[in-house]
C-alpha positions in Angstrom: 0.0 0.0 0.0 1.8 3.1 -1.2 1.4 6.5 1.0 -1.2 7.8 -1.5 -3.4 5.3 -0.8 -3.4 4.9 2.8 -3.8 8.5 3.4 -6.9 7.9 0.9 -8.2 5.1 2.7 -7.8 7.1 6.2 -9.8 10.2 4.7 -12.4 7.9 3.7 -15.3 8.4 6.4 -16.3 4.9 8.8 -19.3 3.0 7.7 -21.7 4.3 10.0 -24.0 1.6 8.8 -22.1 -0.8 9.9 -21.4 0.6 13.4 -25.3 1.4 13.8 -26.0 -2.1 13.1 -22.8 -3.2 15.6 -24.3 -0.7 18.8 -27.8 -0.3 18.6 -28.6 2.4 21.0 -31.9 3.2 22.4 -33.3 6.8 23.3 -35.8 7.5 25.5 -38.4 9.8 25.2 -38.9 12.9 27.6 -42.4 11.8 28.8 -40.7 8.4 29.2 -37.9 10.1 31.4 -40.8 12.5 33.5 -42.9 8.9 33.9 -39.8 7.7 36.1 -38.5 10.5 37.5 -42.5 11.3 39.0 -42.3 7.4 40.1 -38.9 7.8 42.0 -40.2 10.9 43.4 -43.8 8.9 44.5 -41.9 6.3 46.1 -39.7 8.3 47.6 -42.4 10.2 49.4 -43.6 6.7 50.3 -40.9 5.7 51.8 -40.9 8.6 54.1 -44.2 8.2 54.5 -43.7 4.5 55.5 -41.2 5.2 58.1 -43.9 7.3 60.0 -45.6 4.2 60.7 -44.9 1.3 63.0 -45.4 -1.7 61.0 -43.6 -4.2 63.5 -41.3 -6.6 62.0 -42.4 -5.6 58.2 -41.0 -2.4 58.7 -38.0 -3.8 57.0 -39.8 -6.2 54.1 -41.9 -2.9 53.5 -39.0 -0.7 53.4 -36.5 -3.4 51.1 -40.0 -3.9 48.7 -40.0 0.4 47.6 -36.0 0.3 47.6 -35.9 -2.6 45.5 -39.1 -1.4 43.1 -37.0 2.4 42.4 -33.9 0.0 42.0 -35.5 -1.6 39.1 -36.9 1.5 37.6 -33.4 2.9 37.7 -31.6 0.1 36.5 -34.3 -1.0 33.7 -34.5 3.1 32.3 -31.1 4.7 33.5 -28.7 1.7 33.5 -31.1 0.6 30.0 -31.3 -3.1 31.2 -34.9 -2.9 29.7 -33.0 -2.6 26.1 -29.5 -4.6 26.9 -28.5 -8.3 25.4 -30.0 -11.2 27.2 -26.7 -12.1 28.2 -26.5 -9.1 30.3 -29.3 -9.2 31.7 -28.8 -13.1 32.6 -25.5 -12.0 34.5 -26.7 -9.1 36.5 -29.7 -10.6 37.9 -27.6 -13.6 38.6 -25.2 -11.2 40.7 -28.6 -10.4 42.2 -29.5 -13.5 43.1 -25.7 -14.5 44.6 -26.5 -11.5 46.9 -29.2 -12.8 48.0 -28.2 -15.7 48.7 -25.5 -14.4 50.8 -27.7 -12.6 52.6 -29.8 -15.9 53.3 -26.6 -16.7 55.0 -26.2 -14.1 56.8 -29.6 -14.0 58.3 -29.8 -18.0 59.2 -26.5 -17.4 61.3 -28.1 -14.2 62.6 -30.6 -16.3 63.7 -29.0 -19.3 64.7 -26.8 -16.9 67.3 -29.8 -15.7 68.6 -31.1 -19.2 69.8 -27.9 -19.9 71.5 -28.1 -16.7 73.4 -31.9 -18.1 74.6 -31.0 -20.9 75.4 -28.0 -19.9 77.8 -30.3 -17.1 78.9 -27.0 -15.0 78.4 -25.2 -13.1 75.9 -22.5 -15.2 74.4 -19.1 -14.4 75.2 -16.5 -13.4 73.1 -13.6 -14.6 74.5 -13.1 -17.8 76.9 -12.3 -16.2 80.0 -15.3 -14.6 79.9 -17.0 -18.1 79.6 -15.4 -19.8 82.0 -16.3 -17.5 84.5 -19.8 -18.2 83.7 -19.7 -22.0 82.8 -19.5 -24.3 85.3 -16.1 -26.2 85.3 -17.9 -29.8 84.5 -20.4 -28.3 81.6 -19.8 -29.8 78.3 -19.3 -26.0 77.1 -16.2 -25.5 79.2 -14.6 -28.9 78.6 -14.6 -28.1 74.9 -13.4 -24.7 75.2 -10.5 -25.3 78.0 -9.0 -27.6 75.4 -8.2 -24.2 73.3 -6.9 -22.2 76.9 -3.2 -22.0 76.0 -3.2 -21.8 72.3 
């Protein structure tokens, strides 16, 4: 390729065809865009509107459902998951789900803790000395835990 031609070929303008068809983007309309920004706002004044209440112990399921529902708005509209590949989508509600299921983790050990601390009808310790003042030296519990004393 001589100098003449590749300066040629560089002046030549991309096939913009071609890249169109390669990145398809998608554009919102304004009314689309004032649609979600009045539904962020809604929810957002239901969420304050929420937290005047006492609902008990779905204070928090009440709370997570609005969070979650503006998540989706935001990440459908803003992040354009409603437009993206399926492969994308397939990913990032799988990262979703992973979360969640660390969560589910989280709150079975939560729980679990809790039953011990019933059961003893004491906070647990954190460190044996404070056990073994409040075990008896024959318990099970202090057997187990004596065994780890001097390392």
């Amino acid at each position: 390729m001589t100098t003449t031609e590749a300066t040629t070929h560089a002046a030549e303008p991309h096939d913009d065809d071609h890249m169109e068809a390669a990145h398809d983007h998608h554009v919102c309309s304004i009314a689309a865009f004032v649609v979600i920004i009045l539904s962020l706002l809604f929810l957002t004044f239901v969420t304050v509107l929420v937290s005047l209440f006492d609902f008990g112990a779905a204070n928090m399921w009440i709370a997570m459902g609005v969070a979650g529902l503006k998540a989706v708005l935001v990440m459908g509209v803003f992040m354009h998951m409603l437009w993206d590949t399926t492969i994308n989508k397939l990913f990032f509600i799988c990262s979703f789900l992973f979360l969640g299921l660390l969560f589910l983790f989280l709150f079975v050990d939560m729980v679990a803790r809790s039953d011990l601390e019933i059961i003893h009808g004491r906070a647990a310790p954190l460190n044996f000395k404070e056990m073994s003042e409040q075990s008896a030296p024959d318990s099970a519990e202090y057997k187990f835990h004596s065994q780890f004393e001097g390392k």
